[in-house]
VEXDREN-2710 file (C-alpha; in Angstrom, 1 decimal):
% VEXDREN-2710
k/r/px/py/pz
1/UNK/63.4/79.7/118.2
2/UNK/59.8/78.9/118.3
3/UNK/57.7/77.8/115.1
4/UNK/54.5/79.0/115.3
5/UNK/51.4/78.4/112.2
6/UNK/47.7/80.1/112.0
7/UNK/45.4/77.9/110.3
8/UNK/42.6/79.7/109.7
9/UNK/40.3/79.4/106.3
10/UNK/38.7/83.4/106.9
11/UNK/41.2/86.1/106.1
12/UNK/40.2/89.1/108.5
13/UNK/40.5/86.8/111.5
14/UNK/43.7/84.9/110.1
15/UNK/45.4/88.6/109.8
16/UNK/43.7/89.8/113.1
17/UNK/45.6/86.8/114.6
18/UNK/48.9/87.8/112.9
19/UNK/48.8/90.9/113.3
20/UNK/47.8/91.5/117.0
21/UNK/49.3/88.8/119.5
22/UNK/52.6/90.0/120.5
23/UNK/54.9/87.3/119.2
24/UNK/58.1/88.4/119.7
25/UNK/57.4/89.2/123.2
26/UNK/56.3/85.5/123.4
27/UNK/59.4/83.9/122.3
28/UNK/58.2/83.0/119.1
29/UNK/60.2/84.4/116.1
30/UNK/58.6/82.7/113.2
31/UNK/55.1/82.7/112.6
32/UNK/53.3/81.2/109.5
33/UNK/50.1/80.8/108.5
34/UNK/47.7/78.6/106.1
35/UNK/44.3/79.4/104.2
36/UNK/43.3/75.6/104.6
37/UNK/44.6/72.4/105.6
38/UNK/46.3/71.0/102.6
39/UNK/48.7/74.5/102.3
40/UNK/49.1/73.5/106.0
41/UNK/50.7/70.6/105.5
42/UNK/52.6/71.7/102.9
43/UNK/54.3/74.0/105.1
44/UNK/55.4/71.7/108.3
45/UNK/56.8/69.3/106.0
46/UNK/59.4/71.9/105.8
47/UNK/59.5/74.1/109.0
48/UNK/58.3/71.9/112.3
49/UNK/55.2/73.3/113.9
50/UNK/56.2/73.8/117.9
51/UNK/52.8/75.4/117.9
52/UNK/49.5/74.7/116.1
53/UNK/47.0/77.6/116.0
54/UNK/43.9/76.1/113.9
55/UNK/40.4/76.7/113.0
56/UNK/38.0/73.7/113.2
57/UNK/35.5/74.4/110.6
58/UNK/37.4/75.2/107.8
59/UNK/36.4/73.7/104.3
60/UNK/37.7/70.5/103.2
61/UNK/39.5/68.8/105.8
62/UNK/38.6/70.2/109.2
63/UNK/40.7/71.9/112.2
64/UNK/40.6/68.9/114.3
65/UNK/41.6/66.2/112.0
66/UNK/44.1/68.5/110.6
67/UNK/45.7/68.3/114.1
68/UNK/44.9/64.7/115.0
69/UNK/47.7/64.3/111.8
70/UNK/49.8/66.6/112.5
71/UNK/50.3/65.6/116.1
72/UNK/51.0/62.1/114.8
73/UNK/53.7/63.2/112.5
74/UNK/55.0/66.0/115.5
75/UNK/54.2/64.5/119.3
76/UNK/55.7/67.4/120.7
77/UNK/53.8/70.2/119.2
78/UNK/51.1/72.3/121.4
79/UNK/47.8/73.2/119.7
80/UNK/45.3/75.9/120.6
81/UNK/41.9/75.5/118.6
82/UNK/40.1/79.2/117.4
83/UNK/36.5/78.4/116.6
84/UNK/33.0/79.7/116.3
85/UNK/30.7/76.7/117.6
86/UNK/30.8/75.9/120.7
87/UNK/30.0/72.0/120.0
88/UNK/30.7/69.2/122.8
89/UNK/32.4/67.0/120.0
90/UNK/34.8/69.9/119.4
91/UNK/35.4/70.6/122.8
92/UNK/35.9/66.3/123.3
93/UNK/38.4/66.2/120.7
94/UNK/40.0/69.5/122.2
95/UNK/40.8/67.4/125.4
96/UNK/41.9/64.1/123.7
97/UNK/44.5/65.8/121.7
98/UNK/46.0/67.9/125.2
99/UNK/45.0/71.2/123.6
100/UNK/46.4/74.2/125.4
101/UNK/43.2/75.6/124.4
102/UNK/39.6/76.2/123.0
103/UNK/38.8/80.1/121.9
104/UNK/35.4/80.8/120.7
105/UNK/35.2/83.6/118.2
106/UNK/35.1/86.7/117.3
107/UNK/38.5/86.0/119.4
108/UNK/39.4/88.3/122.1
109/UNK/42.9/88.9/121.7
110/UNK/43.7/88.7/125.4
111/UNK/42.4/85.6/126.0
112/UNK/44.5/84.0/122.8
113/UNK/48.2/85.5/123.7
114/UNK/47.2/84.0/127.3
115/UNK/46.9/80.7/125.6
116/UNK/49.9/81.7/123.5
117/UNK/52.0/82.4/126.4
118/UNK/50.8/79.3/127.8
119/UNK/52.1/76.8/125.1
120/UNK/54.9/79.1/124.3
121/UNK/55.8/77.9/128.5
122/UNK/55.1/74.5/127.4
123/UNK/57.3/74.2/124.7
124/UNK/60.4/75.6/126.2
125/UNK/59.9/73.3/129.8
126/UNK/59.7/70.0/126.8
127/UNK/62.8/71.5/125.2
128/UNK/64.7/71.6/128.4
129/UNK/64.0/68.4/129.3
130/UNK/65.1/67.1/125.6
131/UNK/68.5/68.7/126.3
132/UNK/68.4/67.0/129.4
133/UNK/68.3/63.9/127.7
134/UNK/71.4/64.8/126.0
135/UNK/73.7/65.8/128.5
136/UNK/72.7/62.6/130.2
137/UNK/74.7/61.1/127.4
138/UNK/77.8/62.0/129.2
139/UNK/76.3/62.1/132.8
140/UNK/74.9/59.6/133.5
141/UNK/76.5/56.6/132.1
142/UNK/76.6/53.8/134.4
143/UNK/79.3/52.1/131.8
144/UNK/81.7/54.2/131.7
145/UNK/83.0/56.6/134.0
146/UNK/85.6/59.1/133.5
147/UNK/86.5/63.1/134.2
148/UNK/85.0/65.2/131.9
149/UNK/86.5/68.8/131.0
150/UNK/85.9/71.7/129.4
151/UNK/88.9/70.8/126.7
152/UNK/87.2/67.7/125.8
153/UNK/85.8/67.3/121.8
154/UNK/82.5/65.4/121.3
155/UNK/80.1/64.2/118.5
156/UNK/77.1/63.1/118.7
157/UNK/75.8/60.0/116.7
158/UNK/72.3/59.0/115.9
159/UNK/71.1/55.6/115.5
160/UNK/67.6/55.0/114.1
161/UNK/66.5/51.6/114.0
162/UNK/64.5/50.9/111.0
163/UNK/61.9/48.2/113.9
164/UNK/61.2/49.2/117.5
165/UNK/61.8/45.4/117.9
166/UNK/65.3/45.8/117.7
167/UNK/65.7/48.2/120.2
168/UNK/66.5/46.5/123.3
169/UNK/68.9/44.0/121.6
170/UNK/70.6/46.8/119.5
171/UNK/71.4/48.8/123.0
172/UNK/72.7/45.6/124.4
173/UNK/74.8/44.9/121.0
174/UNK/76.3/48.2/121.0
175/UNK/77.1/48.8/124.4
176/UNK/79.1/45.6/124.4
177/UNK/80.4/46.5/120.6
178/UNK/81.6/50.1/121.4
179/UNK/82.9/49.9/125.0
180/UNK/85.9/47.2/123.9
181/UNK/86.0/49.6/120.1
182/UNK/86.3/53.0/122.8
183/UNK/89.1/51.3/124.2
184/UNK/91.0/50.1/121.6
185/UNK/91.3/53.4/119.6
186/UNK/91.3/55.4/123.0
187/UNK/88.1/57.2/122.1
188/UNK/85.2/57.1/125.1
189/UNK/82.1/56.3/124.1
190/UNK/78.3/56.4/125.5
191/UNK/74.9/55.3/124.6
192/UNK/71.6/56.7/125.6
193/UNK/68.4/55.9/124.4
194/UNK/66.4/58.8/122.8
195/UNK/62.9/57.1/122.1
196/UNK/61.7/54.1/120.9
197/UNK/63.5/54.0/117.2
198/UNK/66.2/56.0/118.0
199/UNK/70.0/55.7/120.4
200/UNK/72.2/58.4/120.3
201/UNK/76.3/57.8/121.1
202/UNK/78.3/60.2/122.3
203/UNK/82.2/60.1/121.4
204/UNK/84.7/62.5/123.5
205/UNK/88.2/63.0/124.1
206/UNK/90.8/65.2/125.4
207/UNK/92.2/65.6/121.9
208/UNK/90.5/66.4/118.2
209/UNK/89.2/62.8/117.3
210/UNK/89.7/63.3/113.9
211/UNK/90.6/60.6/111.4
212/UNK/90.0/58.2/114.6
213/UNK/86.4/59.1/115.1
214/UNK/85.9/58.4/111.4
215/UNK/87.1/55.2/111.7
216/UNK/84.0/54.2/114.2
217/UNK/81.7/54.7/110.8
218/UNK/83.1/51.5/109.7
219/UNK/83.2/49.7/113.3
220/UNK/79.3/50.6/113.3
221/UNK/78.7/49.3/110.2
222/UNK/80.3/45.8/110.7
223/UNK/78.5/45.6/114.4
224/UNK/75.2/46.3/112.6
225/UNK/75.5/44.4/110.0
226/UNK/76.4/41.8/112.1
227/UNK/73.4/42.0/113.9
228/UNK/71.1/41.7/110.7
229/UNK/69.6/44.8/112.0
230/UNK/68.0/47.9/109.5
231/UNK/69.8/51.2/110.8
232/UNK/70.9/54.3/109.7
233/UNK/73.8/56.0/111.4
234/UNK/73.5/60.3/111.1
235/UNK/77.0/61.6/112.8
236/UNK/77.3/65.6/114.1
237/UNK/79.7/67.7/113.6
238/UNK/82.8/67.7/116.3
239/UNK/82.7/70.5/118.8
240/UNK/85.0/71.4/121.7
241/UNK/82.9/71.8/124.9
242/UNK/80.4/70.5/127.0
243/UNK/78.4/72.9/126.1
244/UNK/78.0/72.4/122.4
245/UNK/76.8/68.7/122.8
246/UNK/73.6/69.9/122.1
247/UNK/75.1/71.5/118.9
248/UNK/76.5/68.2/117.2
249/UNK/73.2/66.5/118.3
250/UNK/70.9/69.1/116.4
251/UNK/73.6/68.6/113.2
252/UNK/73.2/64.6/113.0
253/UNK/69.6/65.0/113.7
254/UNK/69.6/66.8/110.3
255/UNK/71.8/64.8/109.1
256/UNK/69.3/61.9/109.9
257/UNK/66.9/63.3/107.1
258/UNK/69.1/61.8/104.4
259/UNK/67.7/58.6/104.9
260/UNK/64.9/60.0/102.7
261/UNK/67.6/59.6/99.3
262/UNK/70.3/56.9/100.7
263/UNK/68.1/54.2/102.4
264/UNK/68.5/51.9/105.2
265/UNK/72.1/50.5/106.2
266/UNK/73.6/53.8/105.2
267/UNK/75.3/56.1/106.6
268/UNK/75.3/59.9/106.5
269/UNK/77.5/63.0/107.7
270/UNK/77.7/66.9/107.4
271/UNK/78.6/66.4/103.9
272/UNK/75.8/64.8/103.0
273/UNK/73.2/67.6/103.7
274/UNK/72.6/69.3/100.7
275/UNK/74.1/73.2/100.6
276/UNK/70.5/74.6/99.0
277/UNK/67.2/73.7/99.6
278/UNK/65.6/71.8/96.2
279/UNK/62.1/73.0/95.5
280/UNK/60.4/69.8/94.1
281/UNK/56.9/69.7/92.3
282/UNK/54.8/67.0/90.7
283/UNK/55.5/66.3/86.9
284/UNK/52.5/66.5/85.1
285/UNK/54.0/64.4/82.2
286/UNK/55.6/61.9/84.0
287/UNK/51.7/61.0/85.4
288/UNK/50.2/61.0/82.1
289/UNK/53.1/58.6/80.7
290/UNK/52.9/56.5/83.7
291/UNK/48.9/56.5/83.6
292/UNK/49.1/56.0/79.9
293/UNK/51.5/53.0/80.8
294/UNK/49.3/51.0/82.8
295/UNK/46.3/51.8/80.3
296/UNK/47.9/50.1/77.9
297/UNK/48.6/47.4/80.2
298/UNK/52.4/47.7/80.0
299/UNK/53.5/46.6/83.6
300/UNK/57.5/46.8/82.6
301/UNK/57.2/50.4/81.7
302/UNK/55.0/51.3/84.3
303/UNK/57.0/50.4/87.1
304/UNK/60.4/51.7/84.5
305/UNK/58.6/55.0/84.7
306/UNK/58.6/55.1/88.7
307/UNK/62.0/53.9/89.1
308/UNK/63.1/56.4/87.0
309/UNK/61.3/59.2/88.5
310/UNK/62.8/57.9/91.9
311/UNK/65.8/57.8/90.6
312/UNK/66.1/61.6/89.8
313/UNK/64.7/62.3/93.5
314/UNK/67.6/60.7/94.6
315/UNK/70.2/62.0/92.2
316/UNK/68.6/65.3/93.9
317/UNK/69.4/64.3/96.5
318/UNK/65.8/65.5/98.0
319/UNK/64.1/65.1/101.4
320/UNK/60.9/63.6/101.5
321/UNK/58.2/66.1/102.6
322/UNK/54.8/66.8/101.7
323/UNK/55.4/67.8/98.1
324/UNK/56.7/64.4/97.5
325/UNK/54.5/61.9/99.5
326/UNK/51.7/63.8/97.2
327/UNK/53.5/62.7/93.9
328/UNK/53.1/59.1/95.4
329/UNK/49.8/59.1/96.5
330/UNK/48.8/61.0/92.9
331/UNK/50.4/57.2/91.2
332/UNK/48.4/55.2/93.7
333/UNK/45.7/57.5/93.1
334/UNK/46.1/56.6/89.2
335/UNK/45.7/53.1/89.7
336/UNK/42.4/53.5/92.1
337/UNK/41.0/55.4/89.1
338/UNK/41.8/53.1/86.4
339/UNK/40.7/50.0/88.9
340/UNK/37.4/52.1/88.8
341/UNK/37.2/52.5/85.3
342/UNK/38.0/56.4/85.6
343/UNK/40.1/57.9/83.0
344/UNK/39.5/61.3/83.0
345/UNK/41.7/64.6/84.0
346/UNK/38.9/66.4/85.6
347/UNK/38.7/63.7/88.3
348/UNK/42.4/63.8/89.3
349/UNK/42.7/67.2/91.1
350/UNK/43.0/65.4/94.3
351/UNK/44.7/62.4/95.6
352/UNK/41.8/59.6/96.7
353/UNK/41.2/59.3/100.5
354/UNK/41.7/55.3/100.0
355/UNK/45.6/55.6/100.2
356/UNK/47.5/53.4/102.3
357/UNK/49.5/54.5/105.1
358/UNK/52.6/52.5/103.9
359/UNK/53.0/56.1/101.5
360/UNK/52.1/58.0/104.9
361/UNK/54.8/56.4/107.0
362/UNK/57.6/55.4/104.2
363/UNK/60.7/56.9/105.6
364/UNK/63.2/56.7/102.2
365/UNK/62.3/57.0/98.7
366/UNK/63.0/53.4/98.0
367/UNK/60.4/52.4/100.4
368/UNK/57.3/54.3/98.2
369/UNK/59.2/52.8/94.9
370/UNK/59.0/49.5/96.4
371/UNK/55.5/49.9/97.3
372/UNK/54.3/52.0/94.3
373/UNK/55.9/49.3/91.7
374/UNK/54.6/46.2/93.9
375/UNK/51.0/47.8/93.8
376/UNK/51.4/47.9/89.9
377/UNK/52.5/43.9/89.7
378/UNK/49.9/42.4/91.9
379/UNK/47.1/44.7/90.4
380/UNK/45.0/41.9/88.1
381/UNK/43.2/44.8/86.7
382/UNK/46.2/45.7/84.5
383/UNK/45.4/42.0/82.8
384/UNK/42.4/42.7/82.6
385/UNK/40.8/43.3/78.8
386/UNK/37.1/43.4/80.3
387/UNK/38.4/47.1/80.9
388/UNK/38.8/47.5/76.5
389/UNK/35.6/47.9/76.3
390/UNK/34.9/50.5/79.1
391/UNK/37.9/52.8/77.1
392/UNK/36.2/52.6/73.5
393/UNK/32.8/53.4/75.3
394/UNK/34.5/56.4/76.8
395/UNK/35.9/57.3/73.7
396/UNK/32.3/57.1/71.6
397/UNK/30.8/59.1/74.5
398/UNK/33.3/61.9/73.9
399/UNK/32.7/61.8/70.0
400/UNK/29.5/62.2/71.0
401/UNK/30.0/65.7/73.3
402/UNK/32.5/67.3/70.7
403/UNK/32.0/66.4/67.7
404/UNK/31.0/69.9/66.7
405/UNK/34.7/70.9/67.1
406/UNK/36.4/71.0/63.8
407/UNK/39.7/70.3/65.0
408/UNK/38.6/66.8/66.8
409/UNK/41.5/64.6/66.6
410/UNK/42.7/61.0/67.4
411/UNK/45.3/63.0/69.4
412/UNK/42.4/64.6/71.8
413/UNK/40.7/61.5/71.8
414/UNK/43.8/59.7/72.8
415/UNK/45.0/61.9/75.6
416/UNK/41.6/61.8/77.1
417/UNK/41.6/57.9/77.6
418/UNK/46.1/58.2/78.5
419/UNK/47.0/56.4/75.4
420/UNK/48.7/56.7/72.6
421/UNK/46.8/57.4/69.4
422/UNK/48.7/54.4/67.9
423/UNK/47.4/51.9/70.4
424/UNK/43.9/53.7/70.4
425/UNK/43.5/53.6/67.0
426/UNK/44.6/49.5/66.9
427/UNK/42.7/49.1/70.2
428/UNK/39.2/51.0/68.3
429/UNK/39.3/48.8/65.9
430/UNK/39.9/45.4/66.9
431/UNK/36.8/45.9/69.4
432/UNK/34.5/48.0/67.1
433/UNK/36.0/47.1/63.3
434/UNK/35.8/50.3/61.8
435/UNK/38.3/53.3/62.8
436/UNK/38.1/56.3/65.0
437/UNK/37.6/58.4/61.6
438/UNK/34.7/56.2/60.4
439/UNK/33.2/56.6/63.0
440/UNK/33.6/60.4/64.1
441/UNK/32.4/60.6/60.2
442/UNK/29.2/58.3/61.1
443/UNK/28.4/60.3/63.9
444/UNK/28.3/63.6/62.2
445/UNK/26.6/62.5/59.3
446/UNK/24.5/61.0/61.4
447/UNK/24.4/64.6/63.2
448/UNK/24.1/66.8/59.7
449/UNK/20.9/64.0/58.4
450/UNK/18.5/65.5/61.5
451/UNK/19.5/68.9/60.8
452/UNK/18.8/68.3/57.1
453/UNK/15.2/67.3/58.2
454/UNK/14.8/70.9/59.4
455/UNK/14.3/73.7/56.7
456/UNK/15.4/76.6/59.0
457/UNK/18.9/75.4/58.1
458/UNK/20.5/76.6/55.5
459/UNK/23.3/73.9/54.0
460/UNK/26.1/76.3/54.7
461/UNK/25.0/76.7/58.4
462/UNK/25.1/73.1/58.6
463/UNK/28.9/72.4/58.1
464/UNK/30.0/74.0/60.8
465/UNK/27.7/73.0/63.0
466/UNK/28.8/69.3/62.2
467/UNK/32.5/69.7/62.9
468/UNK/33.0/71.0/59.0
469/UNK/34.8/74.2/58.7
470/UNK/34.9/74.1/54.9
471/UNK/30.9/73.3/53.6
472/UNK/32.2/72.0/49.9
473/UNK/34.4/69.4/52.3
474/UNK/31.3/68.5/54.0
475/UNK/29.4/67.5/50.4
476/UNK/31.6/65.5/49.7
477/UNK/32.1/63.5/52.9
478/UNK/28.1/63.8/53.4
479/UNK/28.1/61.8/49.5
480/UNK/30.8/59.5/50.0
481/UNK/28.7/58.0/52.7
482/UNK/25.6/58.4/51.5
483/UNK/25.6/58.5/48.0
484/UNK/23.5/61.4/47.4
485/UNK/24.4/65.3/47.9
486/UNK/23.0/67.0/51.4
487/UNK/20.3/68.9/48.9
488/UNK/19.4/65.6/47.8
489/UNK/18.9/64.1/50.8
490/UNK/16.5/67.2/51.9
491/UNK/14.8/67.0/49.0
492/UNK/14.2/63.1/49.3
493/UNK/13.5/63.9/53.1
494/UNK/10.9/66.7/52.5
495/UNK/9.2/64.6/49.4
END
C-alpha cells in the first residue's frame, strides 16, 4: 500500500486534489491531507509518507522546507510540489530535493495524476529493490552456503547500531560470533547489511526454531556487549517459507520502534509492540510545575519533574513521534524564555526555532531526559538572582494593567510569573519590603486620588472603577491609608 499526503494551506484546491486524481487506480490506497505544515508533521510521525504532495507558499513554515525535513526524516519518499509562483528559487530547490515534479496552479488535473503516476512508479521500483535486499539475506551469502527449501522456517533480526562507527567492526564481530553460535545449536545464520546503522540476520531451518532461536537473544547480547558496542536487537516473527522473509522483516522492523521506551542495549520482540495505539498529548500542568520549578530556582525538582514525566511515557510504553518530540522542545522552549526573561503564557503557543537537533534526532525517551535535565544543570541562569528583580517588575507592571479587577489575587499574580503565591509573596517582599497587598492597595489608592481630583465622579462610581466592589470597603481602605475619608480628600483637593 502506498501513503500518500496533500499539503495544501487553500481548501478548494486541497479538496479539488482529493477529490479528483484517481488514486486507487494509481496504487495508492491511503491518502491524507494537512491544512499547514505543523498538522503535517503531526501526521507522518504516525503513517510514513511514500509520497509528498505540498504547496510552497503556505503560511508559517513553507512547502519547501516542510519537505527538505521531511525527506531527512523519510529518504525514500517522492515529492511533487503544487504552486502558484513560478520563482527560479522554487524551481532550484524543486531539483535539489529530486522532485517528481513542479505544477503551477490553478492545477490541471491531468498533468498532476501524470506526476502521480510517476512517483507512484517510483516508489514501487525502490520497494522492489528493498525486498531485494532481503532475499539477498539468504542468497547471497558468501559465508555460508546451504540448500534452501520451501519447508524451511526463518526470522528476521534487526540490528541497529546506536554509531555508524561501529558498523564495519560489528559485521566483522558478528559474522565471526554467529557462524561458530549457527553451528553449535544447528540453526543457520546470515548477515546482510541494510544501510549505514542498521544489519539484519536471518535465522532458518528445516525445523520450527522455537525455544532454540530464542536462545540466540542471549548469544547476541553477550557478543555485543562484548564488544562495548550501543545496539538494539528487534527480532520478527517466525514464518515458514521463502516467501514470507519479507513478512518477519517488516514485523522486527516494527518491533525496532520500541527503542523509543526501552533504550539502547535492549532487546525487543512481537510481544513488546503495544496491542493499541496510545494517543499522547502535552500536559499543560506538568509545564507550568516544571516552569514554576526552575522560576523558583529549584534544579532538583525541575529535572524530578522530567524524569517523572518520562517515566509515565515509558510505563506507556509510547513511541516517540511528533506529539512527543513537541513536549520536549515546549521544556527547552521554557528555559529559552526564562533565560530571556519571558514569563508569560501568551508567548508559549509555539516551541522557539533555537531548539537543538539533539531533541530532533534523539531516538529513545531517555536520550531527550538526558538532554532536557543536563540543559537544566548547566544553565547558570537558574543561579541567577539578577533575574528577582525582572519577576517583581513583571509583577508591578501587571498590578498596574488589572488592577481594576475586583477579584485581583496573589493567586493570578502568582500564575502569571509560574510561582507559587508562597514564594511570590516572600520573594515581593524581601526585594520591595512591603507585600503584594500593600502594594495593589497603593496603586489603587493611588488610582482612586486622580479620579477624586475630577468632580464628574461620583464617589460611588469610583469604587468600582478602583478594583472595589463594595464602596463603604473602599472608605475605609482609602482612610486607613490616608487618614482622611475620599470626601475629604476632594474637598481638601478642590479647596
Amino acid at each position: 500500500m502506498i501513503n500518500a499526503i496533500v499539503v495544501e494551506d487553500e481548501q478548494v484546491i486541497r479538496n479539488g486534489i482529493l477529490n479528483h486524481v484517481p488514486w486507487k487506480k494509481l496504487g495508492i490506497e491511503n491518502v491524507m491531507s494537512a491544512e499547514h505544515a505543523g498538522e503535517a508533521f503531526l501526521i507522518c510521525e504516525d503513517t510514513k509518507p511514500d509520497l509528498i504532495i505540498s504547496d510552497i507558499n503556505m503560511p508559517g513554515m513553507n512547502g519547501v522546507t516542510l519537505c527538505q525535513k521531511l525527506r531527512e526524516k523519510f529518504p525514500e519518499s517522492e515529492i511533487i510540489f503544487v504552486t502558484g509562483f513560478s520563482d527560479k528559487e522554487y524551481l532550484k530547490a524543486a531539483i535539489q530535493l529530486h522532485a517528481v515534479s513542479y505544477v503551477e496552479k490553478p492545477v490541471n488535473i491531468q498533468e498532476l495524476t501524470e506526476a502521480v503516476a510517476e512517483a507512484a512508479a517510483r516508489i514501487e521500483k525502490a520497494r522492489s529493490q528493498r525486498s531485494a535486499v532481503v532475499q539477498s539475506l539468504f542468497t547471497n551469502s558468501n559465508s555460508i552456503n546451504y540448500a534452501l527449501t520451501e519447508d524451511k522456517f526463518f526470522e528476521v533480526c534487526l540490528i541497529h547500531l546506536k554509531n555508524e562507527a561501529d558498523r564495519i567492526s560489528a559485521m566483522e564481530m558478528l559474522n565471526q560470533k554467529l557462524t561458530a553460535y549457527s553451528n553449535n545449536v544447528k540453526i543457520h545464520c546470515q548477515l546482510e547489511q541494510v544501510d549505514r546503522l542498521n544489519i539484519a540476520a536471518l535465522f532458518s531451518d528445516t525445523d520450527a526454531m522455537g525455544k532454540r532461536l530464542k536462545s540466540s537473544i542471549h548469544t547476541f547480547y553477550s557478543i555485543m556487549k562484548e564488544a562495548g558496542i550501543d545496539y538494539f536487537l528487534a527480532f520478527g516473527t517466525e514464518e515458514q517459507g521463502q516467501d514470507k522473509i519479507q513478512a518477519s522483516y517488516e514485523a522486527a522492523a516494527q518491533a525496532l520502534k520500541c527503542l523509543s521506551y526501552k533504550d539502547w542495549n535492549h532487546i525487543a520482540t512481537q510481544e513488546d509492540i503495544p496491542v493499541r495505539k496510545r494517543k499522547f498529548s502535552v500536559d499543560r500542568a506538568m509545564l507550568d510545575r516544571f516552569t514554576q520549578a526552575l522560576a523558583q530556582k529549584d534544579k532538583e525538582q525541575a529535572v524530578k519533574n522530567v524524569r517523572e514525566m518520562t517515566k509515565t511515557l515509558v510505563e506507556e510504553r509510547l513511541f516517540i513521534n511528533a506529539d512527543i518530540r513537541y513536549l520536549y522542545y515546549s521544556l527547552e522552549d521554557v528555559m529559552l524564555r526564562l533565560k530571556r526573561n519571558v514569563y508569560t503564557r501568551e508567548t508559549e503557543t509555539q516551541p522557539h526555532a533555537e531548539h537543538s537537533r539533539e531533541i530532533e534526532n534523539a531516538e529513545t525517551l531517555y536520550e531527550l531526559e538526558q538532554y532536557i535535565c543536563d540543559l537544566i544543570k548547566k544553565n547558570e541562569f537558574i543561579e541567577d538572582d539578577s533575574n528577582n528583580s525582572y519577576i517583581i517588575q513583571k509583577v508591578m507592571d501587571y498590578v498596574l494593567q488589572h488592577y481594576t479587577e475586583s477579584d485581583l489575587s496573589i493567586k493570578t499574580l502568582a500564575e502569571h510569573v509560574y510561582l507559587t503565591p508562597t514564594y511570590l509573596s516572600n520573594l515581593f517582599k524581601k526585594n520591595t519590603g512591603i507585600t503584594i497587598g500593600q502594594y495593589l492597595v497603593n496603586v489603587r489608592v493611588d488610582q482612586a486620588k486622580l479620579l477624586l481630583q475630577n468632580p464628574k465622579w461620583k464617589l460611588y462610581q469610583i469604587a468600582p472603577m478602583v478594583g472595589y466592589e463594595d464602596s463603604n470597603y473602599f472608605a475605609k481602605i482609602f482612610k486607613k491609608k490616608l487618614g482622611v475619608t475620599p470626601s475629604e480628600y476632594r474637598e481638601k483637593m478642590v479647596v
